[in-house]
C-alpha positions in Angstrom: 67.2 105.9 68.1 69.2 102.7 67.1 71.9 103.2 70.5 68.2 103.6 72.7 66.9 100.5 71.6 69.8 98.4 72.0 70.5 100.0 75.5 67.3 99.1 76.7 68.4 95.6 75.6 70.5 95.5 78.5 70.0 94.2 81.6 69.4 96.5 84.7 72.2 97.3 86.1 72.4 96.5 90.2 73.5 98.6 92.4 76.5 96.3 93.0 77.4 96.9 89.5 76.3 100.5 89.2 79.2 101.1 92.2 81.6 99.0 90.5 81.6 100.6 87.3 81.3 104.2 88.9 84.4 103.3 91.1 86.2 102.1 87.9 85.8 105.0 86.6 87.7 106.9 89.5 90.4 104.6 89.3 90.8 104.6 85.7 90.7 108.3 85.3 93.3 108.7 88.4 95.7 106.1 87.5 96.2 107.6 83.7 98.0 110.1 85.9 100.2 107.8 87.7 101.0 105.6 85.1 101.8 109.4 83.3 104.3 109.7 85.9 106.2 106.9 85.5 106.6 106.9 81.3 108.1 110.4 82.6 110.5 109.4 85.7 112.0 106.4 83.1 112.5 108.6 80.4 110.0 106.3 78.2 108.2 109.3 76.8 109.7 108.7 73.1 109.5 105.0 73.6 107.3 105.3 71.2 108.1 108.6 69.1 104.6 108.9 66.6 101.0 108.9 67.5 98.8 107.4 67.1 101.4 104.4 66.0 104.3 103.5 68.2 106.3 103.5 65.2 105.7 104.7 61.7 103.9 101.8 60.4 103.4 100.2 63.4 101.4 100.0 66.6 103.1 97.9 68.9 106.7 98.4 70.0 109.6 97.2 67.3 113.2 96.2 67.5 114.9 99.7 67.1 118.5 101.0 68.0 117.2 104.4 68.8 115.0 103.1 71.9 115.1 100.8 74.5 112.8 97.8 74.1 111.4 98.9 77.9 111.3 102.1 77.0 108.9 101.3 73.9 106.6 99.1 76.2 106.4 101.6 79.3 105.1 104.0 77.0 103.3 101.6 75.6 101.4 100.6 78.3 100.7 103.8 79.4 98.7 104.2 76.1 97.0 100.8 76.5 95.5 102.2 79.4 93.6 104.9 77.3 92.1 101.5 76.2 90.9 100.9 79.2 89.4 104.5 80.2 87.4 103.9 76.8 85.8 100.7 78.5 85.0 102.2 81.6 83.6 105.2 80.3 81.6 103.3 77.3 79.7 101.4 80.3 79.3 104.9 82.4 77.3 105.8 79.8 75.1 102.5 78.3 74.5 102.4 82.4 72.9 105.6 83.0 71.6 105.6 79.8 69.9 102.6 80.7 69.1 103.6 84.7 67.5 106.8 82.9 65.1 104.9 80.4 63.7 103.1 83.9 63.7 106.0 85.7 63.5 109.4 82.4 63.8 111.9 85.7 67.9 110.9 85.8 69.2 113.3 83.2 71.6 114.6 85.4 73.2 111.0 85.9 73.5 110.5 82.1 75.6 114.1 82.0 77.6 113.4 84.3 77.9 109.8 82.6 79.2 111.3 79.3 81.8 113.7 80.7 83.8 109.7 81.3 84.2 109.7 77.1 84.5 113.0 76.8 87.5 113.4 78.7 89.2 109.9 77.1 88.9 112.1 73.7 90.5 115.4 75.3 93.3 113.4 76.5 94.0 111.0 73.1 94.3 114.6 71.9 96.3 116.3 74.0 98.9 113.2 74.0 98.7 113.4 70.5 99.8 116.7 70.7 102.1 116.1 73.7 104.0 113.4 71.8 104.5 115.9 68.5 106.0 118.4 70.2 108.1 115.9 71.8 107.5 116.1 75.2 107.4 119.8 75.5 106.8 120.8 79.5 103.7 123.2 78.6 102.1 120.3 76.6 102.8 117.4 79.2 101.3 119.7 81.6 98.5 120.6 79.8 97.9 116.6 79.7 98.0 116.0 83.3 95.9 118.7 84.3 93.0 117.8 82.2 92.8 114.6 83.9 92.2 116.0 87.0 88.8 117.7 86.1 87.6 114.1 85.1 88.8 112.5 88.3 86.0 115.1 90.0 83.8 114.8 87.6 84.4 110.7 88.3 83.5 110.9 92.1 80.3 113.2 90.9 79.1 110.4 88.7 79.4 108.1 91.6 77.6 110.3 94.0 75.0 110.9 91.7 74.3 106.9 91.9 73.4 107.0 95.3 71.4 110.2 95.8 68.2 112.4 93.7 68.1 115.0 91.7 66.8 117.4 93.8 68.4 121.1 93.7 71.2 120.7 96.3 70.2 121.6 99.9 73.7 122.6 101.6 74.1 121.6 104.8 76.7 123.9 106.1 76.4 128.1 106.5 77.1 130.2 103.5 80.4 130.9 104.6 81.4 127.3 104.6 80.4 126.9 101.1 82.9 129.8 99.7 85.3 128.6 102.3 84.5 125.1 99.9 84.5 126.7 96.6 87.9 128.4 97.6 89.5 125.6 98.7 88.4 123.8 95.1 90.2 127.1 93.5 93.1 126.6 95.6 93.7 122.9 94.3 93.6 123.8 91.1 95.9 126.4 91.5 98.2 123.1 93.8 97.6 121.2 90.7 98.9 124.3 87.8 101.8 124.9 90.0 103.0 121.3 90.4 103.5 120.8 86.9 105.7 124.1 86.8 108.0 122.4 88.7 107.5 118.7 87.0 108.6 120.8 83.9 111.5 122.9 85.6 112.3 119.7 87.5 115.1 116.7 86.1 112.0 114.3 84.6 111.1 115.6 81.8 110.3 112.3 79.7 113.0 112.3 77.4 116.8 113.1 78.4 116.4 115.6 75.3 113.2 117.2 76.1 113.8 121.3 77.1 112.9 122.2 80.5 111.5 125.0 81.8 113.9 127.7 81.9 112.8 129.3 86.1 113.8 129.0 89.4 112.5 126.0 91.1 113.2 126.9 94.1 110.6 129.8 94.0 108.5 127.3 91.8 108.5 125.5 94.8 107.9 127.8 97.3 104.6 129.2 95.4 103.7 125.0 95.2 103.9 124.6 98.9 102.5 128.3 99.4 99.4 127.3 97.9 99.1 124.0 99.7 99.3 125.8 102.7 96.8 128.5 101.8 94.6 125.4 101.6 94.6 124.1 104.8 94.1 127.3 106.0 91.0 127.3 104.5 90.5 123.8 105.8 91.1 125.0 109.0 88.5 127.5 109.1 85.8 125.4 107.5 86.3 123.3 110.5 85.2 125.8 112.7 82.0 126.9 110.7 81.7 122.5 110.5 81.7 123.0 114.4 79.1 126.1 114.5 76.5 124.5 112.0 76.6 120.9 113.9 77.1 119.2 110.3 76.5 115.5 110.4 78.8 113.0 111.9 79.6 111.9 108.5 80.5 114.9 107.2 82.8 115.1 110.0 84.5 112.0 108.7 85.0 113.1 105.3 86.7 116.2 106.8 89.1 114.3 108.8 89.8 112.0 105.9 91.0 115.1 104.2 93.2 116.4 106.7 95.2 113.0 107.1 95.2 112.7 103.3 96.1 116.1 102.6 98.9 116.1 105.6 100.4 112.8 104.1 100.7 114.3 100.7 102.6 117.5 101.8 104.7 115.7 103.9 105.5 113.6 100.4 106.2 116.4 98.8 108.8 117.6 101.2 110.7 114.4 101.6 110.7 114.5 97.5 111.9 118.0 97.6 114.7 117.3 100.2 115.5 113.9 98.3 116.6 115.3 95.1 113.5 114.5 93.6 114.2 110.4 93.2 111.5 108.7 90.8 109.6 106.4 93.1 108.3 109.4 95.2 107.3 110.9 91.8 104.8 108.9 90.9 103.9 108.7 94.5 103.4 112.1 94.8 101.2 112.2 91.5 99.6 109.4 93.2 99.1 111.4 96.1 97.6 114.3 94.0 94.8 112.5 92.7 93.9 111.0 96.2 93.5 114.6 97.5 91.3 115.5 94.4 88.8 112.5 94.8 88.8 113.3 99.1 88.0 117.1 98.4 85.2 116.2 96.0 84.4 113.8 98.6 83.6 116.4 101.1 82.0 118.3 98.7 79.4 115.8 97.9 78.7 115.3 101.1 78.3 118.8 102.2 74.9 119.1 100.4 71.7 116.9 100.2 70.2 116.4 96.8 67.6 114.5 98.2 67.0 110.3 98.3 66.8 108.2 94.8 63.1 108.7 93.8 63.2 104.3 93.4 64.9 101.6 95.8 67.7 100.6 93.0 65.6 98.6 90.3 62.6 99.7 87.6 58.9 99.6 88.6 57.5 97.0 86.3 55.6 99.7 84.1 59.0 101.4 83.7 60.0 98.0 82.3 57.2 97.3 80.1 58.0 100.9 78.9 61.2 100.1 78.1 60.3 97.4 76.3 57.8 98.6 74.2 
């Protein structure tokens, strides 16, 4: 295979650069988000009205008495960083592809690699779309919420790096890993219901876009109901955490989560009791993707999947191998 043989051209990546990449990724996937947020809360979502062009025969902003020149460019930007995602997610993969042709037992790694482009073509997609139907609610929340899958999937890939492929040994009771699974359900379900009220709420994109046509108080209510559903389940985990004598870093994670988790409801509040004002919109979006990458965190480090098979570099056979 032609994409084989050039990979193996490639240096070996070092575990320096294996975690840089890997944490790139996380970043990259998080902040299209965040960056999301802010072509919302400045109206710029029609800054540039086609796709894939800014403009009808053009990719880059243009002079146009329709839309604001800063406009054009937040929106803009916010697609440039879709160039960046491809980037980071081409070198996910040529990495584990390469990792996996020095060690062939790391098939998992080169999954979880491929997920990273993948997800860039879901979202080109469903911005396509999004910008099409101009800027209706159901289609900018369909676009956030499939980045939030690839944030988890991000942290995964990054795990994966640093631990085997063994089939995952838990280390807390059965009870704690529903308790886990629950509390993975219940995020998403945070997630879904934020966007309800994003698309009842004042910032929709565009000053012409329709809103959602519900309550948001009630939209809210079920938003914060949800969140606190959560950390009842958070709560409870702690105590099986406390009956299983989990790790001391396990332990960690779990606090990490609690302060994050805290911080971001307390956001949310202050947002809510605010009117809603822009900066603490992105913030909060900010905020969500924090909480997703701390849960899958704690997730990854509630099991053992055993120690890399190697110390971070190819035998020499597995070079020559790779060579030949």
């Amino acid at each position: 295979m032609v994409l084989s043989k050039l990979v193996a051209r490639l240096p070996y990546p070092s575990p320096g650069v294996q975690r840089a990449v890997a944490v790139a990724a996380v970043i990259s996937q998080a902040g299209i988000g965040v960056t999301g947020s802010i072509v919302r809360v400045t109206g710029s979502g029609l800054g540039c009205p086609t796709w894939p062009q800014c403009f009808s025969g053009s990719m880059f902003p243009v002079d146009h008495p329709e839309y604001a020149a800063l406009n054009q460019w937040i929106e803009f930007s916010n697609r440039m960083l879709s160039g960046v995602l491809v980037v980071v997610s081409a070198l996910c993969v040529l990495m584990a592809m390469r990792i996996q042709q020095a060690h062939p037992g790391r098939r998992r790694l080169v999954a979880l690699a491929w997920t990273m482009p993948g997800g860039v073509v879901a979202q080109a997609v469903l911005g396509g779309i999004t910008v099409l139907n101009d800027l209706l609610w159901w289609t900018v929340a369909l676009h956030f919420l499939a980045s939030t899958p690839l944030v988890w999937l991000a942290v995964l890939f990054l795990r994966a790096l640093r631990e085997g492929d063994e089939p995952p040994r838990w280390l807390i009771p059965p009870l704690g890993r529903r308790l886990l699974a629950v509390m993975v359900v219940l995020l998403g379900g945070i997630l879904a219901a934020g966007t309800l009220v994003t698309g009842a709420g004042p910032h929709g994109g565009d000053p012409d876009t329709p809103r959602l046509q519900a309550p948001i108080d009630t939209l809210v209510t079920v938003h914060s109901g949800l969140l606190i559903a959560y950390l009842i389940a958070l709560a409870i985990l702690g105590i099986q955490f406390v009956r299983a004598g989990v790790p001391a870093g396990l332990w960690r994670r779990y606090g990490v989560l609690w302060v994050i988790t805290l911080a971001q409801g307390g956001l949310g509040s202050l947002q809510y009791a605010l009117g809603i004002p822009e900066a603490l919109v992105s913030l909060h979006v900010l905020g969500s993707a924090v909480v997703i990458v701390a849960t899958a965190v704690l997730w990854c480090a509630a099991r053992d999947r055993g120690p890399l098979p190697y110390a971070g570099r190819p035998t020499a056979e597995a070079e020559l191998a790779t060579a030949d």
